[in-house]
MDAnalysis code that builds the backbone (N, CA, C; Angstrom):
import MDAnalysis as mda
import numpy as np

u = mda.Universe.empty(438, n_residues=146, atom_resindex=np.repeat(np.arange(146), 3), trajectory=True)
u.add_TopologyAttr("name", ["N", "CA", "C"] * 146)
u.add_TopologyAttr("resid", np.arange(1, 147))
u.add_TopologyAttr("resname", ["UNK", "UNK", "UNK", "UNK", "UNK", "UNK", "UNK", "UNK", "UNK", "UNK", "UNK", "UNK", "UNK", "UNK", "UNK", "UNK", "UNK", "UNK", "UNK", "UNK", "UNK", "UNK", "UNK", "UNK", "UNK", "UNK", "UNK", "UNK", "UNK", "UNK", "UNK", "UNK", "UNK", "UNK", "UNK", "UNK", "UNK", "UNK", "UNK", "UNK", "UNK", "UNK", "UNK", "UNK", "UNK", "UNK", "UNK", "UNK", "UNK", "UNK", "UNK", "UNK", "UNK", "UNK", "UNK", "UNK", "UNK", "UNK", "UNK", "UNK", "UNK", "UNK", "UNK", "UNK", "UNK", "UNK", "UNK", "UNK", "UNK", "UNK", "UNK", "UNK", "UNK", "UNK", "UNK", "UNK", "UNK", "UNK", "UNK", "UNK", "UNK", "UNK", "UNK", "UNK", "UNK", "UNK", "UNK", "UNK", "UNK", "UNK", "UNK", "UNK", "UNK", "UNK", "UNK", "UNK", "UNK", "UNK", "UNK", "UNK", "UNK", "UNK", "UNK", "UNK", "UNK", "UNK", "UNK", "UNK", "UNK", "UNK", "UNK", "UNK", "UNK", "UNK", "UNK", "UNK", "UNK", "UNK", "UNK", "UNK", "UNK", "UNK", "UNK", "UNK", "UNK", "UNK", "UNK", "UNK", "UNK", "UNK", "UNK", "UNK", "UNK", "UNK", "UNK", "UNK", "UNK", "UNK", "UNK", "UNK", "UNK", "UNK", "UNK", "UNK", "UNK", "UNK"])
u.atoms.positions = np.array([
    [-119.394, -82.097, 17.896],
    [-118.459, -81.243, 17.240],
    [-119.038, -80.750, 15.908],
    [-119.055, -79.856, 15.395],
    [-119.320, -78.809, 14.548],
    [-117.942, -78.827, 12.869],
    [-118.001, -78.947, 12.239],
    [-117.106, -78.750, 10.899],
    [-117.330, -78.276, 10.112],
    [-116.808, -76.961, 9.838],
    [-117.304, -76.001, 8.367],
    [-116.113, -76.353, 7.761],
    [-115.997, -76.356, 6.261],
    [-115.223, -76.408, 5.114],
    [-115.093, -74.914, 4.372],
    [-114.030, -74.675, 4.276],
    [-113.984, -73.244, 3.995],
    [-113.348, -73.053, 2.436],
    [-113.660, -73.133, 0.959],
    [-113.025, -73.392, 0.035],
    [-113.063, -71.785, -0.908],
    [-112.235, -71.730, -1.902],
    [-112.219, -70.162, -2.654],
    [-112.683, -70.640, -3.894],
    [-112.265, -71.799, -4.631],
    [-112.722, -71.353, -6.010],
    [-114.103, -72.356, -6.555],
    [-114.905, -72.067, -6.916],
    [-115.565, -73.028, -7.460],
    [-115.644, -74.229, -8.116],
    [-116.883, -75.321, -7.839],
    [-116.476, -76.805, -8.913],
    [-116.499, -76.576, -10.010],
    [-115.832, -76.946, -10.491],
    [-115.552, -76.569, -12.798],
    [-116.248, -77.638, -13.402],
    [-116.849, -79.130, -12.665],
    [-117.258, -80.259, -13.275],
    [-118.451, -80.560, -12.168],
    [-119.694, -80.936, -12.905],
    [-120.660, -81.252, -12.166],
    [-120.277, -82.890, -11.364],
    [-119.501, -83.676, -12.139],
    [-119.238, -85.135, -11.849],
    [-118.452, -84.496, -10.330],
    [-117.359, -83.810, -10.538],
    [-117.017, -83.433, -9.170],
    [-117.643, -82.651, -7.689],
    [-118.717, -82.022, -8.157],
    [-119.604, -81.692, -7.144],
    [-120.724, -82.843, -7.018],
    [-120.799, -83.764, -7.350],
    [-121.715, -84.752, -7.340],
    [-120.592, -85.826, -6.255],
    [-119.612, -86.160, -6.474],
    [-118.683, -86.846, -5.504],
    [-118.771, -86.389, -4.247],
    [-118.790, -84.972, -4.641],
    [-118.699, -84.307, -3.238],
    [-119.887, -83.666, -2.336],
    [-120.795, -84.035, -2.866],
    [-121.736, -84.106, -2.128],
    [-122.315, -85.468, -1.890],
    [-121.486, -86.793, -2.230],
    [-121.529, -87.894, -1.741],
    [-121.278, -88.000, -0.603],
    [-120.395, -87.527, -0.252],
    [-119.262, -88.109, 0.820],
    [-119.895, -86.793, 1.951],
    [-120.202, -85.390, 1.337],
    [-121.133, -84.392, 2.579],
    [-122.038, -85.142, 2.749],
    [-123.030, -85.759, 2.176],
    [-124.494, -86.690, 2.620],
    [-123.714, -87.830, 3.492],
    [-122.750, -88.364, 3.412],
    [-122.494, -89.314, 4.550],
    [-121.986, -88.599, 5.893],
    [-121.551, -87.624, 6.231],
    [-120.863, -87.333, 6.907],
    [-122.158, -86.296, 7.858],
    [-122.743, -85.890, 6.996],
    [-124.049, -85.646, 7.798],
    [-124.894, -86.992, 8.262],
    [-125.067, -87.535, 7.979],
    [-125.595, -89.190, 8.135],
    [-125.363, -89.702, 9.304],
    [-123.910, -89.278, 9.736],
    [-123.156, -89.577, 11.102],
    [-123.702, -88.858, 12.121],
    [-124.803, -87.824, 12.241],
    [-125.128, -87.003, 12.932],
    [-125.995, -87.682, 13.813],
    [-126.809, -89.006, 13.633],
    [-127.031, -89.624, 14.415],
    [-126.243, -90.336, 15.655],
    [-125.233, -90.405, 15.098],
    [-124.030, -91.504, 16.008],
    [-123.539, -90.151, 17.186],
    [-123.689, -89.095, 16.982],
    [-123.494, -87.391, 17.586],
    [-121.661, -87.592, 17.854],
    [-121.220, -88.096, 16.676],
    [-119.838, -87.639, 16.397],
    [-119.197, -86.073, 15.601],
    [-120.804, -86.415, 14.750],
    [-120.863, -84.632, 13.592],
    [-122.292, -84.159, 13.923],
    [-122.328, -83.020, 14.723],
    [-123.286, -82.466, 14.845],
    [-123.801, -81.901, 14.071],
    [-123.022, -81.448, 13.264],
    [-123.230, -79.892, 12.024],
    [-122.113, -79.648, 11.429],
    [-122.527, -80.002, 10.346],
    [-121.482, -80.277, 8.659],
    [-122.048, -78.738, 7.837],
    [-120.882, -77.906, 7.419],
    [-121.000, -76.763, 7.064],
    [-120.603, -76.451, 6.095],
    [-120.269, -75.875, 4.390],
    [-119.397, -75.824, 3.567],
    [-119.362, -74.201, 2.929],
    [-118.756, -73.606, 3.011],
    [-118.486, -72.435, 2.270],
    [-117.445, -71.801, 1.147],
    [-118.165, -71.159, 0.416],
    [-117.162, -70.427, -0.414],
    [-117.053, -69.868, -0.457],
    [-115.694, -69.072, -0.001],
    [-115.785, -67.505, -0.014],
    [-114.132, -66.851, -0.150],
    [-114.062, -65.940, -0.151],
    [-112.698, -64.751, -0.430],
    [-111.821, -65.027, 0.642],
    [-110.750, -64.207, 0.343],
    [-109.420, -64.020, 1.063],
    [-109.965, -63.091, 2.263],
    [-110.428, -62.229, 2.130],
    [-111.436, -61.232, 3.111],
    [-112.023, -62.058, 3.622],
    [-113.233, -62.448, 3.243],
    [-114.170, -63.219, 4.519],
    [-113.631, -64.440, 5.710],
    [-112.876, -64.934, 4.861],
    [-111.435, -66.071, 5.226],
    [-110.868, -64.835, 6.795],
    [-110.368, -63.778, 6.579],
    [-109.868, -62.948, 7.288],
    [-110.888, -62.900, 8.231],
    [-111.925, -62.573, 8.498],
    [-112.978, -62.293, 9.178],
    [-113.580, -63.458, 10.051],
    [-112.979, -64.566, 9.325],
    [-113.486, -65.763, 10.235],
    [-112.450, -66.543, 10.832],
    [-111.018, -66.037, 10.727],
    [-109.898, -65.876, 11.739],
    [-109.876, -64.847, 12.405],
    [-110.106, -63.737, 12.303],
    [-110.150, -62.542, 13.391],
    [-111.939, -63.023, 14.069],
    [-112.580, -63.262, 13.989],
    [-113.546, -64.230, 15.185],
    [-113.345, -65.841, 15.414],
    [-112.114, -66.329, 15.891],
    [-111.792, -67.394, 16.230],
    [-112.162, -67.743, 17.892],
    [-112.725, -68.832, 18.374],
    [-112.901, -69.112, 19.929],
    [-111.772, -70.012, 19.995],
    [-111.542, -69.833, 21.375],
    [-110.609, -70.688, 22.241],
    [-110.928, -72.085, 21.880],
    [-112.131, -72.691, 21.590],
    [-112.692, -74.039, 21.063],
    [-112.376, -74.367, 19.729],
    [-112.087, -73.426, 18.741],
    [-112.016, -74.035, 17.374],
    [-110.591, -74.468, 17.160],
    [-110.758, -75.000, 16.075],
    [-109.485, -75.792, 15.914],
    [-108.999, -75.460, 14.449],
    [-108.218, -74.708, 14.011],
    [-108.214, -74.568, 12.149],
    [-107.144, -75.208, 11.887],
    [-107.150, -75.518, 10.545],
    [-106.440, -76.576, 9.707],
    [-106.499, -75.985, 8.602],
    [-105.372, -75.922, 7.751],
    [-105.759, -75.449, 6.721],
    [-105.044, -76.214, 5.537],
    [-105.023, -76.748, 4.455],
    [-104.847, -77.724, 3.570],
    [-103.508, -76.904, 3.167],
    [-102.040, -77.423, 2.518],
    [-101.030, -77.035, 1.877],
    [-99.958, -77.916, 1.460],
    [-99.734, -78.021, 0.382],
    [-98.864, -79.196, 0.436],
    [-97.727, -78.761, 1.361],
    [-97.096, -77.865, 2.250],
    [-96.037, -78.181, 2.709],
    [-96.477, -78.606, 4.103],
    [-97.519, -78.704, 4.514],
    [-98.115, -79.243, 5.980],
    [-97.697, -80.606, 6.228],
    [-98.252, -81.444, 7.218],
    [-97.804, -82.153, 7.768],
    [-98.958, -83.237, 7.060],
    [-98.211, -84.993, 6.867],
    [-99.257, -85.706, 6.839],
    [-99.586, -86.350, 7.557],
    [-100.933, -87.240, 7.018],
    [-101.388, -88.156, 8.449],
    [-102.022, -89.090, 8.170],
    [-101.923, -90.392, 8.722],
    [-102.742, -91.770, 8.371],
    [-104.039, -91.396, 8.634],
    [-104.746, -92.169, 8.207],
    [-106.420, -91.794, 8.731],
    [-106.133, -92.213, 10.020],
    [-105.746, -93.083, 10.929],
    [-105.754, -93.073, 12.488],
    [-105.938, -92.032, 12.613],
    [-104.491, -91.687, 12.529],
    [-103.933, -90.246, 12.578],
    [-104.634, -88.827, 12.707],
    [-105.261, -89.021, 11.677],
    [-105.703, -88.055, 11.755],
    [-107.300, -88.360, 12.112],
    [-107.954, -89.443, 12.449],
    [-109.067, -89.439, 13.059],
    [-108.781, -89.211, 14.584],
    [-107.581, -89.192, 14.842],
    [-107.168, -89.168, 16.430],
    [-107.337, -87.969, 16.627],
    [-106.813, -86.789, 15.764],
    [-106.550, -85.638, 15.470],
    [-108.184, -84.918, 16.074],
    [-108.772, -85.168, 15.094],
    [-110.318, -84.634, 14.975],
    [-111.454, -85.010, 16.012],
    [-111.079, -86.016, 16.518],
    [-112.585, -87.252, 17.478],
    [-111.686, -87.005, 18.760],
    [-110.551, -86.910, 19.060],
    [-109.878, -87.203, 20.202],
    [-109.313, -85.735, 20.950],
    [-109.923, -84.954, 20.708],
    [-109.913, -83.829, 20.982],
    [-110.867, -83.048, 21.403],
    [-110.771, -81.811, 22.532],
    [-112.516, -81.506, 22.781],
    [-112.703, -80.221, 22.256],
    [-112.339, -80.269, 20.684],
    [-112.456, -78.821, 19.879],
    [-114.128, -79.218, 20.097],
    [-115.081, -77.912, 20.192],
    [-116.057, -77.566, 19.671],
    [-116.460, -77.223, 18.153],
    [-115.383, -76.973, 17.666],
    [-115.783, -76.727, 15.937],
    [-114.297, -76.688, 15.317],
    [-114.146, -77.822, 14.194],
    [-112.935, -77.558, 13.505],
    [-113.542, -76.926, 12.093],
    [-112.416, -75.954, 11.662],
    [-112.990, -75.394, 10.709],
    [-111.126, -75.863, 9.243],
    [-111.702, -76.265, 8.250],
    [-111.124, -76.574, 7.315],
    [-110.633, -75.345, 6.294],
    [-109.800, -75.114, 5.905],
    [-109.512, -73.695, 5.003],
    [-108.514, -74.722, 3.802],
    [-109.664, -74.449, 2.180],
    [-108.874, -74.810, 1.370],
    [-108.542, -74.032, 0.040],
    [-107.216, -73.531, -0.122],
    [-107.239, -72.438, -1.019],
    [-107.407, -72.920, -2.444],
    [-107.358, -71.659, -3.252],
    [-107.619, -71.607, -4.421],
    [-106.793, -71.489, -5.435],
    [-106.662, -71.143, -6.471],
    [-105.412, -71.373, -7.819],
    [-104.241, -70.845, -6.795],
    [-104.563, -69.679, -6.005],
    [-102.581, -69.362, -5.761],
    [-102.749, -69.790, -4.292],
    [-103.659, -70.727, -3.819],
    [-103.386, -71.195, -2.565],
    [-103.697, -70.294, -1.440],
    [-103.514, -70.485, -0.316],
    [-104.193, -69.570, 1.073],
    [-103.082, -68.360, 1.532],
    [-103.573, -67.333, 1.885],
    [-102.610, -66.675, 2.447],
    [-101.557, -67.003, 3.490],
    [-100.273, -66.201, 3.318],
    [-99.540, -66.463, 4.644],
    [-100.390, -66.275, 5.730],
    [-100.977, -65.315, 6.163],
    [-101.791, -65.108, 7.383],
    [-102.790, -66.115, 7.819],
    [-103.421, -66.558, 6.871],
    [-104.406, -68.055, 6.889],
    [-103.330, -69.049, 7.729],
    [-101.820, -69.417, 7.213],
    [-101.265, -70.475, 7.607],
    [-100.945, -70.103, 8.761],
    [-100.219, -68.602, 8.854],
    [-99.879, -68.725, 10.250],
    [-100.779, -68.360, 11.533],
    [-102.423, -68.420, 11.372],
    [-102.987, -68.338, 12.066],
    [-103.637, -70.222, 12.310],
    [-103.160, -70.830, 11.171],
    [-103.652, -72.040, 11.520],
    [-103.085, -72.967, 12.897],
    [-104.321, -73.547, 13.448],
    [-103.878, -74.842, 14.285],
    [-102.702, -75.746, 14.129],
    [-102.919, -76.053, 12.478],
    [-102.554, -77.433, 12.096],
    [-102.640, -76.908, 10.476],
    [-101.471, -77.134, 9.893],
    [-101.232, -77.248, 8.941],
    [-101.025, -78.637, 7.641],
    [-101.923, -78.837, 6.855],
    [-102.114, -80.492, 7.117],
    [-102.104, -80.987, 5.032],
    [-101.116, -81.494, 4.902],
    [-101.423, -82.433, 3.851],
    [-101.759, -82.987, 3.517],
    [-102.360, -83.195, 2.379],
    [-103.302, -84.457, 1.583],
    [-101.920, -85.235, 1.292],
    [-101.392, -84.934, 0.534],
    [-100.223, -85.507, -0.585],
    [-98.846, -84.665, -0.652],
    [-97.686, -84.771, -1.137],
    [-96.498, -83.771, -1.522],
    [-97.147, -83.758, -2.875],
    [-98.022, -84.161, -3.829],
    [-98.472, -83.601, -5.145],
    [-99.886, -82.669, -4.853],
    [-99.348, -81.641, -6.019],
    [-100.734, -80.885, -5.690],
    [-101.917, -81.021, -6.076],
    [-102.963, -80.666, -5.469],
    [-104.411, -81.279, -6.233],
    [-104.835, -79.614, -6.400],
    [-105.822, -80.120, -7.391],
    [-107.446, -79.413, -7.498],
    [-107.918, -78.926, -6.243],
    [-108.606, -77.617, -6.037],
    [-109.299, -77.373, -4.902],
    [-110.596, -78.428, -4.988],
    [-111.018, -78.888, -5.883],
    [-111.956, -79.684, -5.949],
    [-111.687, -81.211, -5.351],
    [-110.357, -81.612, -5.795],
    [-110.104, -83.046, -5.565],
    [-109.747, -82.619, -4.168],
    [-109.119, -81.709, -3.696],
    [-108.884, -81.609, -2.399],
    [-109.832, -82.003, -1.567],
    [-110.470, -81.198, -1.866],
    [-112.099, -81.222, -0.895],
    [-112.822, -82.268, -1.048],
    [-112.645, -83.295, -2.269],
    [-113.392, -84.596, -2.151],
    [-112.625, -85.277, -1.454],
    [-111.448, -85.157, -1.200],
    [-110.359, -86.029, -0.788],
    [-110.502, -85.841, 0.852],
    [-110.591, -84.787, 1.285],
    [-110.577, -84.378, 2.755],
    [-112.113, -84.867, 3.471],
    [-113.304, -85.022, 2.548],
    [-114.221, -84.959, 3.044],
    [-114.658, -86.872, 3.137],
    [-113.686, -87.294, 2.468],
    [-113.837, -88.744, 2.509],
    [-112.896, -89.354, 3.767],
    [-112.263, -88.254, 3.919],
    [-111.133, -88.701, 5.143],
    [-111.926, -87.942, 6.238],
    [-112.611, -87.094, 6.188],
    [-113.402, -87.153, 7.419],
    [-114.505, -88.018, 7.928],
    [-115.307, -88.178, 6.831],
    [-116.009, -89.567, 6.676],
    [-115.230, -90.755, 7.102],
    [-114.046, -91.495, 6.684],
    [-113.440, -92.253, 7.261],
    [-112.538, -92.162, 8.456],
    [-112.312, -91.307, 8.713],
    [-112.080, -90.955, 10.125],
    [-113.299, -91.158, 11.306],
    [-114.671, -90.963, 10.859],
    [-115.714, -90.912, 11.595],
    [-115.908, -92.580, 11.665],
    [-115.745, -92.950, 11.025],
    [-116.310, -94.300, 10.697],
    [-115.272, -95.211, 11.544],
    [-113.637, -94.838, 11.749],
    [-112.632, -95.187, 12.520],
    [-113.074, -94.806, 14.032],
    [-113.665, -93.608, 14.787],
    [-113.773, -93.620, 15.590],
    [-115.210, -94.580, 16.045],
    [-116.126, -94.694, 15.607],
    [-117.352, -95.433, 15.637],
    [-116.730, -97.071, 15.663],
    [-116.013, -96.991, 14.788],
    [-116.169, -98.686, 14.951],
    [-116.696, -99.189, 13.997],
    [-117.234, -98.179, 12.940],
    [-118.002, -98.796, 11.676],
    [-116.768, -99.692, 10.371],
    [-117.287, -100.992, 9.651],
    [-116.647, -101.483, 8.957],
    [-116.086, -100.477, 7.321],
    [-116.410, -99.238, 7.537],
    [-116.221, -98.561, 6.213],
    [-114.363, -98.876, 6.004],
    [-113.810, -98.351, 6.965],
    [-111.987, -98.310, 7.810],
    [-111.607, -99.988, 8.264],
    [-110.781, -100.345, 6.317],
    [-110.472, -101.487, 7.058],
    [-109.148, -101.490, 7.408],
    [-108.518, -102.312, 8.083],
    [-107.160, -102.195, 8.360],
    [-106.168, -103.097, 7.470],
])
């Protein structure tokens, strides 16, 4: 399975792009175990965002971060991601005024971190550690304790 991260605004703190490329170096790491084939991250506009929902396959799976989405235990949501035969989930996380209506209502899965709002930054460290621990839940690895 395939996972691009799709984010709008830039890191404001190097300490926070340094977290977060902690937790991307593990999650590529997993590419041996062939749970993550190809770990992807982008930044880009409300437009390009548009362009990569109007080329959506029958295989992808989008999600897009909001606090009014739905939440999920890491089971949960490792069940979500590993237990499914998406070919590529793609992550959409907005920026100061958040994702478009059209983003949400083209999403799969509409999905909460928290009912408090974060940082596009903490978001994305936050999501990328829960994919990491989600990976580590489906493997069997001791990272996911119970």
């Amino acid at each position: 399975m395939n996972i691009d991260l799709i984010y709008q605004d830039k890191f404001k703190f190097n300490h926070e792009k340094k977290l977060f490329e902690k937790y991307k170096n593990r999650i590529e790491a997993l590419k041996e175990n062939k749970i993550i084939n190809h770990f992807k991250e982008v930044q880009c506009s409300n437009k390009k965002i548009s362009e990569i929902i109007k080329n959506k396959k029958k295989s992808d799976f989008f999600i897009s971060l909001d606090e009014t989405g739905k939440t999920f235990t890491s089971k949960e949501f490792s069940n979500l991601i590993f237990n499914n035969n998406f070919k590529k989930i793609v992550f959409f996380i907005g920026g100061t005024d958040g994702l478009t209506e059209m983003t949400l209502d083209q999403s799969d899965q509409i999905l909460s971190l928290s009912k408090m709002t974060f940082t596009h930054s903490f978001a994305a460290i936050i999501l990328l550690e829960q994919i990491y621990r989600s990976a580590t839940i489906k493997i069997n690895h001791p990272y996911h304790r119970n």
